[in-house]
Gaussian input, Z-matrix of N, CA and C with variables (Angstrom, degrees):
# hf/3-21g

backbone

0 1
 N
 C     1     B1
 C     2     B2     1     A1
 N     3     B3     2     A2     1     D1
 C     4     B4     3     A3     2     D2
 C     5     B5     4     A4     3     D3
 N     6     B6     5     A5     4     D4
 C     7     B7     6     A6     5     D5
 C     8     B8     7     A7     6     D6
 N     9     B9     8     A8     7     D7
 C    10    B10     9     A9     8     D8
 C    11    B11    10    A10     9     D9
 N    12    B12    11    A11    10    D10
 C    13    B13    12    A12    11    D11
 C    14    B14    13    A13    12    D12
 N    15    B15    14    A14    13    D13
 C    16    B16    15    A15    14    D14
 C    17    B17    16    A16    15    D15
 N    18    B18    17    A17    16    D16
 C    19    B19    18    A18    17    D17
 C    20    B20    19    A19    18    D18
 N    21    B21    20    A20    19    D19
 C    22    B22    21    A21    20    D20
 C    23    B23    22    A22    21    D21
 N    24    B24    23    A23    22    D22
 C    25    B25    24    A24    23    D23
 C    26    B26    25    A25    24    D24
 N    27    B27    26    A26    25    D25
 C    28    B28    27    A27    26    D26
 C    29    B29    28    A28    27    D27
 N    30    B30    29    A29    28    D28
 C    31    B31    30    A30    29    D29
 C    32    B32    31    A31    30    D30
 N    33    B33    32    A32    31    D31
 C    34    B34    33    A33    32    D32
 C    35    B35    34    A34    33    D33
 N    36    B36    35    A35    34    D34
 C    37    B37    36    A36    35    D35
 C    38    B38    37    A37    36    D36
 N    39    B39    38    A38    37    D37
 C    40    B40    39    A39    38    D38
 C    41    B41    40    A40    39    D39
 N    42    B42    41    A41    40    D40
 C    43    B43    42    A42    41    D41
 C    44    B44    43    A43    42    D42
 N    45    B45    44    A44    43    D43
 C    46    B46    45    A45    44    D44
 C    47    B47    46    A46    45    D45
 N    48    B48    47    A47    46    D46
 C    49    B49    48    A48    47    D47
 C    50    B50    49    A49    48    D48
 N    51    B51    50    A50    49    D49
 C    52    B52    51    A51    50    D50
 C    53    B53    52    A52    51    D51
 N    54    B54    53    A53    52    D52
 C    55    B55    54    A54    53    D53
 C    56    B56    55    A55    54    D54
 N    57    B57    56    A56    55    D55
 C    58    B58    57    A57    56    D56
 C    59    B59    58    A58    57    D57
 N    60    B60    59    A59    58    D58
 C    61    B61    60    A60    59    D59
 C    62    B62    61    A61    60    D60
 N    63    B63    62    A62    61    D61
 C    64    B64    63    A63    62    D62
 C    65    B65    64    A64    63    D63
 N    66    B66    65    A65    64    D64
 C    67    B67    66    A66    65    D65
 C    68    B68    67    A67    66    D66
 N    69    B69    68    A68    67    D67
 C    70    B70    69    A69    68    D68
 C    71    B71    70    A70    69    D69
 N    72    B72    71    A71    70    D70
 C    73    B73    72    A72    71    D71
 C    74    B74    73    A73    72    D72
 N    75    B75    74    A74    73    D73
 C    76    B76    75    A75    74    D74
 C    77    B77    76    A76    75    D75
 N    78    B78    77    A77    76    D76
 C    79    B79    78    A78    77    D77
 C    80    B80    79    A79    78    D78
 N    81    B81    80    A80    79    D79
 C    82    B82    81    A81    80    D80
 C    83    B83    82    A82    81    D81
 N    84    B84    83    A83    82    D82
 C    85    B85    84    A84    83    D83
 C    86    B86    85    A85    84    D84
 N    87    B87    86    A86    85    D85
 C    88    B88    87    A87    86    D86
 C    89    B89    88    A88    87    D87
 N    90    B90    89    A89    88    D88
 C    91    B91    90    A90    89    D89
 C    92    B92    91    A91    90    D90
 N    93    B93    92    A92    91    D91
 C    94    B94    93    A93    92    D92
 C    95    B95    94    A94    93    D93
 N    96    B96    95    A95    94    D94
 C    97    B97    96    A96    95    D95
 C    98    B98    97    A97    96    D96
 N    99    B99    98    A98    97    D97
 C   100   B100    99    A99    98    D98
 C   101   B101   100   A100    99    D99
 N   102   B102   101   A101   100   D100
 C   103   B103   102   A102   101   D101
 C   104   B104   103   A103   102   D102
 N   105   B105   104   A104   103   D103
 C   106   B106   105   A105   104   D104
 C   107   B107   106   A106   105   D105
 N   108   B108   107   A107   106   D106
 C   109   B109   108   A108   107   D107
 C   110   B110   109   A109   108   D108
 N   111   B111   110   A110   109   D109
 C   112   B112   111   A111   110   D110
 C   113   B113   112   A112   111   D111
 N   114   B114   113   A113   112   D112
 C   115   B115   114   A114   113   D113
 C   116   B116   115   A115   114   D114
 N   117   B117   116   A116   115   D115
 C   118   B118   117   A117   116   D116
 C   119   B119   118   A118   117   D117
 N   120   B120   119   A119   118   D118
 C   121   B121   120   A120   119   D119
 C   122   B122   121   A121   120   D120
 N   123   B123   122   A122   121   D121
 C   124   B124   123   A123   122   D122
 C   125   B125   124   A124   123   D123
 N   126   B126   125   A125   124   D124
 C   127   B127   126   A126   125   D125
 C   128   B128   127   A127   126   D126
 N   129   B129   128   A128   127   D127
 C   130   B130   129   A129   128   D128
 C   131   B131   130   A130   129   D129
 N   132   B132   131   A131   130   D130
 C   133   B133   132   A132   131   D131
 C   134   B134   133   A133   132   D132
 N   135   B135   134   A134   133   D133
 C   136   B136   135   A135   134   D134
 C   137   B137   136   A136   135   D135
 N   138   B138   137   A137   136   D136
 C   139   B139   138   A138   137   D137
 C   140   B140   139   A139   138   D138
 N   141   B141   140   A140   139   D139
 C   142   B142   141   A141   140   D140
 C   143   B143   142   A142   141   D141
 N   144   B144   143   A143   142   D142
 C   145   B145   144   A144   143   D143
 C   146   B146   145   A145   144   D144
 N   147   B147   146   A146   145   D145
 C   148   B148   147   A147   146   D146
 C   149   B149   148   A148   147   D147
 N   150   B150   149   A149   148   D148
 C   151   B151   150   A150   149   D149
 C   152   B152   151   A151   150   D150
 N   153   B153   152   A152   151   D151
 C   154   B154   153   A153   152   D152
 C   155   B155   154   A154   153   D153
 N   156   B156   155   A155   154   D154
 C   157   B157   156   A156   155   D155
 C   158   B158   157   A157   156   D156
 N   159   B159   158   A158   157   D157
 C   160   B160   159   A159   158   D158
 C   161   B161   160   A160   159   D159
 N   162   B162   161   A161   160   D160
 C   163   B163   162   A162   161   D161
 C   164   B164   163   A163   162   D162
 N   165   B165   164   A164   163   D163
 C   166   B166   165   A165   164   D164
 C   167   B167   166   A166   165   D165
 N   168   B168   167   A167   166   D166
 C   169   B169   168   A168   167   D167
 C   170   B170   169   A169   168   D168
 N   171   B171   170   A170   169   D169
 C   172   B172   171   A171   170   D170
 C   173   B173   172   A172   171   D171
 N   174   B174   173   A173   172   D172
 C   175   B175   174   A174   173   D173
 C   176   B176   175   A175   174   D174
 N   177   B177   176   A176   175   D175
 C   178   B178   177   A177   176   D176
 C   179   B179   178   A178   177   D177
 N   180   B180   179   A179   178   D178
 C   181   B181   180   A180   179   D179
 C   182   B182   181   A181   180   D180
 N   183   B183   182   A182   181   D181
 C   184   B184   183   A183   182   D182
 C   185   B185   184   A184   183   D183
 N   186   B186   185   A185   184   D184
 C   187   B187   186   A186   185   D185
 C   188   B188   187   A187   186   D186
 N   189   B189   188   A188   187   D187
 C   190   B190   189   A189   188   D188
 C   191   B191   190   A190   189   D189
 N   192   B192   191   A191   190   D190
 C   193   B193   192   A192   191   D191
 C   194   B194   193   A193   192   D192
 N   195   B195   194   A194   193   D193
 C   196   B196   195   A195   194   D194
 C   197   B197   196   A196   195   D195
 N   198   B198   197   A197   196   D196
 C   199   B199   198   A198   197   D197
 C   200   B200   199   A199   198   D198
 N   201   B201   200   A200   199   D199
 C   202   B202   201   A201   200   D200
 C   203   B203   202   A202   201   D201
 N   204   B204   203   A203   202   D202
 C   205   B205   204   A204   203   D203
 C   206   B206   205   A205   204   D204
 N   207   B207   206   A206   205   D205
 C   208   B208   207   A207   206   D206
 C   209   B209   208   A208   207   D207
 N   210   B210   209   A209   208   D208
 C   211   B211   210   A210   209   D209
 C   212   B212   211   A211   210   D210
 N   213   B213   212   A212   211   D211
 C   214   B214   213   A213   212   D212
 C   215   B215   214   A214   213   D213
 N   216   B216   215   A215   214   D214
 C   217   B217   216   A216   215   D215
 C   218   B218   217   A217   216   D216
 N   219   B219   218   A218   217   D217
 C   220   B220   219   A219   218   D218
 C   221   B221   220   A220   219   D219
 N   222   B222   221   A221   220   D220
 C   223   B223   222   A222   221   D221
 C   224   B224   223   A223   222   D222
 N   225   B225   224   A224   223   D223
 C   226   B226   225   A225   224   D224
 C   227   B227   226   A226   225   D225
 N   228   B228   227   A227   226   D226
 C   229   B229   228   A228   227   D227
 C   230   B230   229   A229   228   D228
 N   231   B231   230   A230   229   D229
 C   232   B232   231   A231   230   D230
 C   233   B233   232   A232   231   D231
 N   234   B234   233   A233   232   D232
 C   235   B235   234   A234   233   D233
 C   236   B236   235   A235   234   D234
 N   237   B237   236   A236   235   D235
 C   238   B238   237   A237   236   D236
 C   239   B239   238   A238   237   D237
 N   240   B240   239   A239   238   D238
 C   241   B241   240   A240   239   D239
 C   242   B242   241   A241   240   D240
 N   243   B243   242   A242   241   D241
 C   244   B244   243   A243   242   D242
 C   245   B245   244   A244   243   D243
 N   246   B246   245   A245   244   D244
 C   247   B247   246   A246   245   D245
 C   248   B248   247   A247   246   D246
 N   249   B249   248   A248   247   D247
 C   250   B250   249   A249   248   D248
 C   251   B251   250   A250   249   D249
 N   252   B252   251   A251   250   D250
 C   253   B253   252   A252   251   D251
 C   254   B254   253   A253   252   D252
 N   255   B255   254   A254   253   D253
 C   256   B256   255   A255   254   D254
 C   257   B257   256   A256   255   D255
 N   258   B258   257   A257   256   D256
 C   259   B259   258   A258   257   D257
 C   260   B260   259   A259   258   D258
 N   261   B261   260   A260   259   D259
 C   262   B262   261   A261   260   D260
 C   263   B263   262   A262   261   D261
 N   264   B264   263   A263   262   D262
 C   265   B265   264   A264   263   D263
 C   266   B266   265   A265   264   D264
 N   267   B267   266   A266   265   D265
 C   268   B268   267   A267   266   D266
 C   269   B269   268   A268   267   D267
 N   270   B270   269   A269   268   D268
 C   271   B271   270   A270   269   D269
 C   272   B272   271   A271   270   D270
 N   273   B273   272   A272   271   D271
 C   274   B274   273   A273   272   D272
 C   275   B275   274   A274   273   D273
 N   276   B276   275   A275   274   D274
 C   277   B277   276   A276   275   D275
 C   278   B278   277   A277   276   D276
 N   279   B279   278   A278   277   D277
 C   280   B280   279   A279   278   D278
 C   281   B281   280   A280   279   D279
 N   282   B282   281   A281   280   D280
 C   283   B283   282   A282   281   D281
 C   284   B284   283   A283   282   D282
 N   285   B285   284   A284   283   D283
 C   286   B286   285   A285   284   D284
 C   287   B287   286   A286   285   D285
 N   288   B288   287   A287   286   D286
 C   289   B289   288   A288   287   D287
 C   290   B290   289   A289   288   D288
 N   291   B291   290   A290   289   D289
 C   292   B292   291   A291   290   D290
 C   293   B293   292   A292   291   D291
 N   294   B294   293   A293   292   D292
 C   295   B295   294   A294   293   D293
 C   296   B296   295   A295   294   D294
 N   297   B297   296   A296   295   D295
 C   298   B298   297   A297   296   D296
 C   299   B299   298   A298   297   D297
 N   300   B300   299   A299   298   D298
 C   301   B301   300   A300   299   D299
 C   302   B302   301   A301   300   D300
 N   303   B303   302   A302   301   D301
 C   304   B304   303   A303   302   D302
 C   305   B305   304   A304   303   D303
 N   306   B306   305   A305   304   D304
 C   307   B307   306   A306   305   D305
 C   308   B308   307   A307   306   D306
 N   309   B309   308   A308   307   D307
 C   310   B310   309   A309   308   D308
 C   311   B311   310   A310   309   D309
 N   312   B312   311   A311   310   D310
 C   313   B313   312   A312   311   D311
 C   314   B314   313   A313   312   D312

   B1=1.4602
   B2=1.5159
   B3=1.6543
   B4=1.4450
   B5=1.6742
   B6=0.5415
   B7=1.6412
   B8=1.7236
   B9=0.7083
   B10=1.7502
   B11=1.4520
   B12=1.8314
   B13=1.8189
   B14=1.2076
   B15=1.1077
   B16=1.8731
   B17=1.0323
   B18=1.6329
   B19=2.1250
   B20=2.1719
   B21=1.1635
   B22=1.3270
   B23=1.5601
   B24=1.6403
   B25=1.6389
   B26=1.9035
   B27=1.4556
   B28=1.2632
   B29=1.1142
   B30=1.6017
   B31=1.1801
   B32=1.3371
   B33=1.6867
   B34=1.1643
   B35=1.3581
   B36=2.1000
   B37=1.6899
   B38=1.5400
   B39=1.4642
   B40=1.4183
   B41=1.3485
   B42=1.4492
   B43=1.5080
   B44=1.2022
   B45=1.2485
   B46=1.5509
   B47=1.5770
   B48=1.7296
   B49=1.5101
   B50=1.6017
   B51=1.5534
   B52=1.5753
   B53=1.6606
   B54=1.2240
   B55=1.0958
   B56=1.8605
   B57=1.8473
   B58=1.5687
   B59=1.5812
   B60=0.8608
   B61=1.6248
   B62=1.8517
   B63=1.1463
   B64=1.6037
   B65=1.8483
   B66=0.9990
   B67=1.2948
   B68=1.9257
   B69=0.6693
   B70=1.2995
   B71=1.6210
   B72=1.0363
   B73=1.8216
   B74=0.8755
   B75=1.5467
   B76=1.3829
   B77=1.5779
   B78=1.3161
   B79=1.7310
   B80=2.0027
   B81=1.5598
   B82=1.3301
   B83=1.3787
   B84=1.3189
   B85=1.0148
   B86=1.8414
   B87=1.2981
   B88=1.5355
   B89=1.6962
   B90=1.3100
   B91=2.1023
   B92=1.3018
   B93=1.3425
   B94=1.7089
   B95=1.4636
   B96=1.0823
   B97=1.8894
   B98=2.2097
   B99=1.3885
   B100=1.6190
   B101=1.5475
   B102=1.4403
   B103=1.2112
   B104=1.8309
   B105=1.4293
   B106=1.6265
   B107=1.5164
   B108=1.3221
   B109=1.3098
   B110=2.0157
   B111=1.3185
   B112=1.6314
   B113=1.1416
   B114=1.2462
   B115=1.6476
   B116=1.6555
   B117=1.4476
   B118=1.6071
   B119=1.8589
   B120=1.0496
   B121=1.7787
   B122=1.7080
   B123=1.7668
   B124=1.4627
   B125=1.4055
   B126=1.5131
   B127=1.5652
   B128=1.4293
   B129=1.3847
   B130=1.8922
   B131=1.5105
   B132=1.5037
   B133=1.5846
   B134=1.3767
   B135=1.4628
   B136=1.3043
   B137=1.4923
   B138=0.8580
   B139=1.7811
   B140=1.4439
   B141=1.2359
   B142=1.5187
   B143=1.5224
   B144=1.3908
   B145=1.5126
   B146=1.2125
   B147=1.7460
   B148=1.7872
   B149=1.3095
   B150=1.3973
   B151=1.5977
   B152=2.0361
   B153=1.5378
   B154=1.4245
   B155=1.3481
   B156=1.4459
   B157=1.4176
   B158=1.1523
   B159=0.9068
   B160=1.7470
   B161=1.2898
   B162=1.6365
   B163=1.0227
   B164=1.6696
   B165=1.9184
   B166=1.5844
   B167=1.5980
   B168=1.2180
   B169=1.5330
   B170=1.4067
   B171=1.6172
   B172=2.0541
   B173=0.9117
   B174=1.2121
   B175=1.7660
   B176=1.1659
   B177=1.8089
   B178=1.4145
   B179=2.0582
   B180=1.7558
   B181=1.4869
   B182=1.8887
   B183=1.1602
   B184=1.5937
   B185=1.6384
   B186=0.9321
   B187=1.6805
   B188=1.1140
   B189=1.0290
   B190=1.7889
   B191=1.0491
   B192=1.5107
   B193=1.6195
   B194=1.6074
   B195=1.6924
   B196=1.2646
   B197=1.7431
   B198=0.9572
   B199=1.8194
   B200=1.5740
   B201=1.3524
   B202=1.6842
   B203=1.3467
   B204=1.0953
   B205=1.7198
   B206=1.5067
   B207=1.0580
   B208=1.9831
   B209=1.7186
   B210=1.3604
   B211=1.3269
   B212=1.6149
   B213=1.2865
   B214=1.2684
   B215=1.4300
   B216=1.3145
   B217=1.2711
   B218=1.6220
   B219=1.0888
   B220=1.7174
   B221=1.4334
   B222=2.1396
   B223=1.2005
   B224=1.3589
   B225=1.7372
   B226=1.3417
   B227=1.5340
   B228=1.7905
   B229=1.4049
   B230=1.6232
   B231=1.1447
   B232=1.8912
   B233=1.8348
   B234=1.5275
   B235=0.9224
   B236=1.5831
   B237=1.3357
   B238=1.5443
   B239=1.2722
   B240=1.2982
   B241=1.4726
   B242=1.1544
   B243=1.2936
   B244=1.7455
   B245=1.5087
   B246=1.6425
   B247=1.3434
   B248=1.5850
   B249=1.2563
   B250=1.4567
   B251=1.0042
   B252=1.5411
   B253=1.8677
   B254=1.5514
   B255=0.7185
   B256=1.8803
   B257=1.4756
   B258=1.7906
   B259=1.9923
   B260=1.7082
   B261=1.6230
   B262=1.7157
   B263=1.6654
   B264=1.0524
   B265=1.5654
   B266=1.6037
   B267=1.3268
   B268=1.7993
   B269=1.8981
   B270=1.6168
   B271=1.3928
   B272=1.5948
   B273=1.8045
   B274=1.3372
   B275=1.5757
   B276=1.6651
   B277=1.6225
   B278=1.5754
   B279=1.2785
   B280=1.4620
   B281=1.7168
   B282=1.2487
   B283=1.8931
   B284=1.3847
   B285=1.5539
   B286=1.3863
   B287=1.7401
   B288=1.4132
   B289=1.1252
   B290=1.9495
   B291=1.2169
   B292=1.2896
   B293=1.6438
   B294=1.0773
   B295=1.5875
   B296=1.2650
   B297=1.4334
   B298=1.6365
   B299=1.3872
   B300=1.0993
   B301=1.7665
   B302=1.5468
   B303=1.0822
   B304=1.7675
   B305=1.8265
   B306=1.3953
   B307=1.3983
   B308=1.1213
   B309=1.4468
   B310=1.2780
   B311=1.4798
   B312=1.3201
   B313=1.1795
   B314=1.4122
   A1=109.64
   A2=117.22
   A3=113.93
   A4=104.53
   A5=112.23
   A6=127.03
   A7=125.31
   A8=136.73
   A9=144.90
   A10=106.83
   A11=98.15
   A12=84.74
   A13=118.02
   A14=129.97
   A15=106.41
   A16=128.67
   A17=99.17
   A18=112.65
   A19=63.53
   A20=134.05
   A21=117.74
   A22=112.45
   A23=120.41
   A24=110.58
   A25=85.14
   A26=129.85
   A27=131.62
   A28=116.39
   A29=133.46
   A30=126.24
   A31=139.83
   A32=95.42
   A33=119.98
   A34=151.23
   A35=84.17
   A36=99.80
   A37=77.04
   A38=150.39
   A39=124.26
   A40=99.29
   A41=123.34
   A42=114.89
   A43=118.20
   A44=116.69
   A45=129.60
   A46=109.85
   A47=110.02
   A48=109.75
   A49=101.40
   A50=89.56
   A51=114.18
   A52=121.81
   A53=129.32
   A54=154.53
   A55=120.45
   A56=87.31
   A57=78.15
   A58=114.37
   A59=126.74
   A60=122.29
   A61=102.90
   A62=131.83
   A63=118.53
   A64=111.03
   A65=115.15
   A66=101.71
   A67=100.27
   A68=140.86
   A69=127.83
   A70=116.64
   A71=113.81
   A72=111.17
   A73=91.87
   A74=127.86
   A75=147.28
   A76=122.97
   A77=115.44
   A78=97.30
   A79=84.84
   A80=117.98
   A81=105.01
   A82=160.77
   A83=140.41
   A84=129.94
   A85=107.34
   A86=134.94
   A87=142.43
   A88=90.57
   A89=83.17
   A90=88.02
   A91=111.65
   A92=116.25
   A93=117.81
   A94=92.45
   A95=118.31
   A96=103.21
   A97=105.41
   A98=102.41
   A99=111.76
   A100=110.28
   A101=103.56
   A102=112.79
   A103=117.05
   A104=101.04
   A105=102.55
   A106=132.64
   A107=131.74
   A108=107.16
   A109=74.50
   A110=119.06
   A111=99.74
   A112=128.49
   A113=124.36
   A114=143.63
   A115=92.26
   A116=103.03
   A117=97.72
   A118=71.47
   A119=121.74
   A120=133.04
   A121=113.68
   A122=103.32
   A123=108.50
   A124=133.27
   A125=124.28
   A126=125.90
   A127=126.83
   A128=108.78
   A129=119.26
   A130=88.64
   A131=113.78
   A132=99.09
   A133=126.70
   A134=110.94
   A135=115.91
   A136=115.23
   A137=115.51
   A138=122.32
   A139=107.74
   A140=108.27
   A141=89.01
   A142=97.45
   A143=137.25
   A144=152.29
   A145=139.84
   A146=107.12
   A147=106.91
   A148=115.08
   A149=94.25
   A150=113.76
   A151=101.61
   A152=97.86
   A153=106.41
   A154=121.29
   A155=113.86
   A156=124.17
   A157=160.79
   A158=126.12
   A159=109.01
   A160=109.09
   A161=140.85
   A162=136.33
   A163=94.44
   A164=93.64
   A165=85.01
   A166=92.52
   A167=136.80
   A168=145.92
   A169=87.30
   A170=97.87
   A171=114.35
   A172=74.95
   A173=152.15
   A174=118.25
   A175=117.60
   A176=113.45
   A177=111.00
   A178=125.12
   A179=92.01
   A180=89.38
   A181=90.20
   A182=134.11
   A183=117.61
   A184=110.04
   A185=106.38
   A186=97.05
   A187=128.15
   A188=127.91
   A189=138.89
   A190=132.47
   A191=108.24
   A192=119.92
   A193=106.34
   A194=121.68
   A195=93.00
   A196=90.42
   A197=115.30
   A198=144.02
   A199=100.92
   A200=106.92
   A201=118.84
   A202=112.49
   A203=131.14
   A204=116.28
   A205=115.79
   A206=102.40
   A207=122.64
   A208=82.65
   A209=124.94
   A210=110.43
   A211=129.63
   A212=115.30
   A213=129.28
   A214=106.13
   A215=111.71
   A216=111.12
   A217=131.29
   A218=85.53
   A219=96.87
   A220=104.85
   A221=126.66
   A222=118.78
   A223=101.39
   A224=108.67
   A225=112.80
   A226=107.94
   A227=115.10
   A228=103.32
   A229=106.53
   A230=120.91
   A231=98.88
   A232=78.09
   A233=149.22
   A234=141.61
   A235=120.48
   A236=104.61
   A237=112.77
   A238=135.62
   A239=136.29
   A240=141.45
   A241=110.96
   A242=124.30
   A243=124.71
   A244=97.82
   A245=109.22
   A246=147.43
   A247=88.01
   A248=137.08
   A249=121.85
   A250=94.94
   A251=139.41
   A252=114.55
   A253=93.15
   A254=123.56
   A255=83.62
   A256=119.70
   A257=93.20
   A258=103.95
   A259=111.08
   A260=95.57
   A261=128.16
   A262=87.49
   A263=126.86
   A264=139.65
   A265=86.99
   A266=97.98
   A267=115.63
   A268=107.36
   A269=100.53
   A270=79.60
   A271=144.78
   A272=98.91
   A273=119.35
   A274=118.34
   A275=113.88
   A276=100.31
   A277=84.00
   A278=134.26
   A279=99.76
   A280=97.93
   A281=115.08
   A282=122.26
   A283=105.10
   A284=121.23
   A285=133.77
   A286=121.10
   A287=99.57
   A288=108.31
   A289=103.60
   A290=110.19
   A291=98.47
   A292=97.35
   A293=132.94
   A294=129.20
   A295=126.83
   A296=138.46
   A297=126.94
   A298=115.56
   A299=99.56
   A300=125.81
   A301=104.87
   A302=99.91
   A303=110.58
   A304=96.70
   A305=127.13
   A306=115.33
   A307=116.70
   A308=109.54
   A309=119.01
   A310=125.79
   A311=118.83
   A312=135.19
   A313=127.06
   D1=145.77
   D2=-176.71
   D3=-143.21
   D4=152.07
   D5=164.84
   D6=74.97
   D7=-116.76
   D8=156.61
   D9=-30.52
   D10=-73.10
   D11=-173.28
   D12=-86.21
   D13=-15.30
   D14=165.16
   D15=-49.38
   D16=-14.23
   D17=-143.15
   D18=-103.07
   D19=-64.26
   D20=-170.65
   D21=-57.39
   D22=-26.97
   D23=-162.28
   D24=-69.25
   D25=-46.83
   D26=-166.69
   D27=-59.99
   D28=-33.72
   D29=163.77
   D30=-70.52
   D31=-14.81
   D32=150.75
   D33=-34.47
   D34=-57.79
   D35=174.83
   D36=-66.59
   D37=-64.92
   D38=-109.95
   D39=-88.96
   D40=-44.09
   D41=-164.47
   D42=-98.06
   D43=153.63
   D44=173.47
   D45=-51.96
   D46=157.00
   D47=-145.75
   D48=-111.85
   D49=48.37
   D50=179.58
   D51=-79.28
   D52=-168.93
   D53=131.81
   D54=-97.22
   D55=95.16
   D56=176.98
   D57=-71.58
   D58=38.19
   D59=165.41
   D60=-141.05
   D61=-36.46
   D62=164.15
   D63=-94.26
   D64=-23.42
   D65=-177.92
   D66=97.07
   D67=-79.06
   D68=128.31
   D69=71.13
   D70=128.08
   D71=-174.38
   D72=-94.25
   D73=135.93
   D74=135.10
   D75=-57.95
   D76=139.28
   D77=-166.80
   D78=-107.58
   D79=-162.66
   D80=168.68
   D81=-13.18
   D82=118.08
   D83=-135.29
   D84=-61.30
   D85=132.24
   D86=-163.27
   D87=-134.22
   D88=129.69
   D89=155.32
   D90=-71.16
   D91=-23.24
   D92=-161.27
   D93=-89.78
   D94=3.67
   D95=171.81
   D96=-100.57
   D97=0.91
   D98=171.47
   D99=-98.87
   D100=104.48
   D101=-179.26
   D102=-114.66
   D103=110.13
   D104=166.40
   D105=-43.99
   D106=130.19
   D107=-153.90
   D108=-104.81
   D109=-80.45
   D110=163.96
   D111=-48.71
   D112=124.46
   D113=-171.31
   D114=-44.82
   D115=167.89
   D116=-158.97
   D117=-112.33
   D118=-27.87
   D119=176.61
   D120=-45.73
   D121=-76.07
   D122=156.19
   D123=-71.14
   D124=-8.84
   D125=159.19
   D126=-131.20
   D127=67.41
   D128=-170.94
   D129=-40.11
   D130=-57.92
   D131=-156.83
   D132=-67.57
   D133=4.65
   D134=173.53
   D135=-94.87
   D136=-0.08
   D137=-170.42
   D138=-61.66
   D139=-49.24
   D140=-168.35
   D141=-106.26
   D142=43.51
   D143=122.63
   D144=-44.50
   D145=66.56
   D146=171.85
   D147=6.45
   D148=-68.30
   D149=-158.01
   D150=-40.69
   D151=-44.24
   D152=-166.09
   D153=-65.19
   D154=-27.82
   D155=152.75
   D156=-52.47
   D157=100.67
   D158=-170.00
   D159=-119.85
   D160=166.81
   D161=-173.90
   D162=-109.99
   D163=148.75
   D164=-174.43
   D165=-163.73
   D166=125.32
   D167=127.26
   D168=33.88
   D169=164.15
   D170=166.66
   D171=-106.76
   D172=-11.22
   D173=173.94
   D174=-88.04
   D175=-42.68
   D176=173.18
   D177=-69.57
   D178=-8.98
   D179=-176.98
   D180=-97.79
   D181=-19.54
   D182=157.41
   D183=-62.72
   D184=-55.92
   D185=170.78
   D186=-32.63
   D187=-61.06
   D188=164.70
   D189=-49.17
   D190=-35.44
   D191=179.39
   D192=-96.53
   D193=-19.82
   D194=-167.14
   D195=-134.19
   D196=-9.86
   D197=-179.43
   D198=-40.15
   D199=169.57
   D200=159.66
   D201=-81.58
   D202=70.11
   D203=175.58
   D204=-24.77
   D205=-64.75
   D206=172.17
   D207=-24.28
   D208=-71.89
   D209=-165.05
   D210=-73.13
   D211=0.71
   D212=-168.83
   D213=-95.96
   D214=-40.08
   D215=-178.87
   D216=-82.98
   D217=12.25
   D218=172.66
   D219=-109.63
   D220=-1.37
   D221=174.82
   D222=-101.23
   D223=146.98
   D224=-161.40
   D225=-82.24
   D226=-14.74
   D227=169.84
   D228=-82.42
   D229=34.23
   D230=176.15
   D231=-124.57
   D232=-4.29
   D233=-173.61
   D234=-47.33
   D235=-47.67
   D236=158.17
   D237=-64.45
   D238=-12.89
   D239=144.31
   D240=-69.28
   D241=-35.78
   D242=-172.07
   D243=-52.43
   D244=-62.26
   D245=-149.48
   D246=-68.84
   D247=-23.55
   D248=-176.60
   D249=-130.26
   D250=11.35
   D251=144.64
   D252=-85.12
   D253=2.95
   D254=167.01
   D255=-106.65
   D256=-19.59
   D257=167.76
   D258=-42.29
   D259=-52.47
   D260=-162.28
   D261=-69.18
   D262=-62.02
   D263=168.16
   D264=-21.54
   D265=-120.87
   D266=-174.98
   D267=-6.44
   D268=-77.45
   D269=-179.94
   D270=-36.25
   D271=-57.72
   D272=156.60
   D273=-23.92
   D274=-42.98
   D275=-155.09
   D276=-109.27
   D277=9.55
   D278=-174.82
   D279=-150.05
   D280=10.17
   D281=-174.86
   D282=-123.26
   D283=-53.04
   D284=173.42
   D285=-23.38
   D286=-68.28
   D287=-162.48
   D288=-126.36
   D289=6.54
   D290=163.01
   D291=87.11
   D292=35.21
   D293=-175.15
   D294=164.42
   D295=101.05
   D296=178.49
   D297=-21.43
   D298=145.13
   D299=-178.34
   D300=-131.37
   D301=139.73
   D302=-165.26
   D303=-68.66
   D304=107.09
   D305=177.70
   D306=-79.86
   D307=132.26
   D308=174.13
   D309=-91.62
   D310=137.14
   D311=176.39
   D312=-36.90

């Protein structure tokens, strides 16, 4: 195995077969429950970054990708994704590559 899904079968073994944002049982292992919290579009170099991952519902990973953010961020369970795109942010624009990167919104 190489690339994306190994990097998901491994996070696999490690984390609980939750929803880190509902808490939430996960049933069989799904790629669609590995959700990028920086776009893999605006941060290639974060893609294959644990850190960038989180496990999440097909509802909560449609939420995110196609959702109102504006509305998410006023719920206190999305507080912890908020709280680590901008960790993932900072690092990304100023450790990564040795130089600010225009952050995107």
């Amino acid at each position: 195995m190489k690339g994306e899904f190994a990097l998901f079968v491994e996070i696999w073994k490690e984390r609980p077969h939750y929803s880190e944002i509902s808490g939430e049982p996960l049933g069989s292992f799904n790629v669609a429950y590995f959700s990028h919290i920086l776009s893999k579009g605006a941060y290639p170099e974060m893609r294959m970054d644990k850190r960038n991952i989180v496990l999440k519902t097909i509802k909560e990973h449609m939420e995110w990708e196609t959702g109102n953010r504006e509305k998410l961020i006023n719920n206190p369970k999305w507080k912890k994704v908020f709280d680590l795109q901008e960790e993932l942010k900072l690092y990304a624009n100023t450790n990564n590559r040795g130089t600010i990167k225009k952050i995107n919104s």
